[in-house]
C-alpha positions as CSV (number, residue, x, y, z in Angstrom):
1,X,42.3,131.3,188.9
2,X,38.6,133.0,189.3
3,X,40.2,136.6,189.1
4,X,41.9,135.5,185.6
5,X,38.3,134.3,183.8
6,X,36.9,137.7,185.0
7,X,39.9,139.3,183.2
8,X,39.6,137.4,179.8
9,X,35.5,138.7,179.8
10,X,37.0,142.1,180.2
11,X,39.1,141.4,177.1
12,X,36.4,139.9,175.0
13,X,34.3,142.9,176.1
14,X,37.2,145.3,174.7
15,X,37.1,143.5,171.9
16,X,33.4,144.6,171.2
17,X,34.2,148.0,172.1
18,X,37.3,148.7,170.0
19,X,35.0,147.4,167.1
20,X,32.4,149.8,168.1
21,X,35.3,152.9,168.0
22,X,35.1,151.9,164.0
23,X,31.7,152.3,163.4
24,X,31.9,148.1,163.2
25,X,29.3,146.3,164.9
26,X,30.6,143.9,167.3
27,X,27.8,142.6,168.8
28,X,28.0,138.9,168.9
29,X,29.2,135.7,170.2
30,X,33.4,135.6,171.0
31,X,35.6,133.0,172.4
32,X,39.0,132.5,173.5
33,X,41.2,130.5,175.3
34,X,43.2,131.5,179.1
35,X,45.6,129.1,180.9
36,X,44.0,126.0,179.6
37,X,40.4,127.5,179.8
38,X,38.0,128.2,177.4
39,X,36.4,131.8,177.7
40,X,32.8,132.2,175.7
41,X,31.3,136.1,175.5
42,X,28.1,136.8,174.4
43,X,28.4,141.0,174.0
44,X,25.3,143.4,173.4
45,X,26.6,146.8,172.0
46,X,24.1,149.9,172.2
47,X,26.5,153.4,170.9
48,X,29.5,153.5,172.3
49,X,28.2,151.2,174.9
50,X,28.8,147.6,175.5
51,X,28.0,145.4,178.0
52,X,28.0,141.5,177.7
53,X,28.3,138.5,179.9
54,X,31.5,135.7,179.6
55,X,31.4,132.1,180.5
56,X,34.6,130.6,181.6
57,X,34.8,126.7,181.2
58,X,38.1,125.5,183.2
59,X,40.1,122.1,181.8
60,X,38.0,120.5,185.1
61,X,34.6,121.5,183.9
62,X,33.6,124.2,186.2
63,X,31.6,127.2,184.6
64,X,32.4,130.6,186.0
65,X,29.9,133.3,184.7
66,X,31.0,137.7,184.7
67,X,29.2,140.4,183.8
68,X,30.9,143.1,182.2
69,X,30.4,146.7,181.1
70,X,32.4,148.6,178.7
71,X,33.5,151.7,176.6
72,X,35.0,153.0,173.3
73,X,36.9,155.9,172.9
74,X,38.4,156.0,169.3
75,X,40.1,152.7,168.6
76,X,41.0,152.0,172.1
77,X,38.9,149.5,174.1
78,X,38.2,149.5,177.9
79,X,36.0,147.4,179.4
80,X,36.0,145.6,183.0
81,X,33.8,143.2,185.9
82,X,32.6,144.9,189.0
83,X,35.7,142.9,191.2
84,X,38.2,145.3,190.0
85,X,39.8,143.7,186.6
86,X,40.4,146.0,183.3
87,X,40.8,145.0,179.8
88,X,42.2,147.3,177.6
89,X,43.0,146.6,174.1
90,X,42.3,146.9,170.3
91,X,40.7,145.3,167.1
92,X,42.8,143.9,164.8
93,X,42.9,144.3,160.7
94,X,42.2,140.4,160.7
95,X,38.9,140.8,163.4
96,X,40.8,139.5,166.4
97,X,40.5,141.4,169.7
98,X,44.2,141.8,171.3
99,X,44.9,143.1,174.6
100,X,46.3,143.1,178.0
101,X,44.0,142.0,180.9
102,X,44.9,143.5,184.0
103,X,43.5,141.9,187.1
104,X,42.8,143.7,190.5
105,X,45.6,141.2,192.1
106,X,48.3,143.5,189.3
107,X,48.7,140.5,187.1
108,X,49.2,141.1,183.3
109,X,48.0,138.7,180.8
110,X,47.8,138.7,177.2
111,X,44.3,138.3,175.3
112,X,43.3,137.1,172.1
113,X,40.0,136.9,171.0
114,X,38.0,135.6,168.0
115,X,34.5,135.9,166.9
116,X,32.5,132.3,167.0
């Protein structure tokens, strides 16, 4: 379950980055939700740069914290945490960040995430 919170960081830092590609500022606070876990992401944005770090809260109460780094090349998104996961993705008309999380293990998931 580790691997997957390190995948939905990469997402919420896509989510930043794909802002970025728009001339948007999406430095900020994010949050989404992952198999019954709720993923926090604070994301500092410097250019085309961002970097940020997630907090993953599982249904149990354990907190799982990634670092992640990140780039922006147009409107696409790519952003992923040093164990091998990569988020790729886009921002949304409505300000949501939508992607696919792909972890080093070659899971897919689906992301969603929302400014807080």
């Amino acid at each position: 379950m580790p691997k997957y919170f390190a995948v939905v960081i990469i997402v919420l830092a896509s989510m930043c980055l794909s802002a970025a590609g728009a001339g948007v500022n999406i430095a900020g606070n994010w949050e989404s939700r992952l198999m019954g876990s709720l993923i926090q992401a604070r994301i500092d944005q410097n250019g085309n740069d961002v970097s940020g770090v997630a907090y993953v809260y599982s249904p149990l109460g354990q907190k799982d914290t990634y670092h992640f780094t990140g780039k922006i090349d147009g409107a696409k998104v790519v952003a992923s945490h040093h164990d091998g996961h990569l988020f790729s993705g886009n921002l949304t008309p409505a300000g949501l960040l939508v992607g696919v999380l792909k972890t080093k293990g070659g899971h897919q998931l689906p992301v969603e995430a929302s400014r807080r």
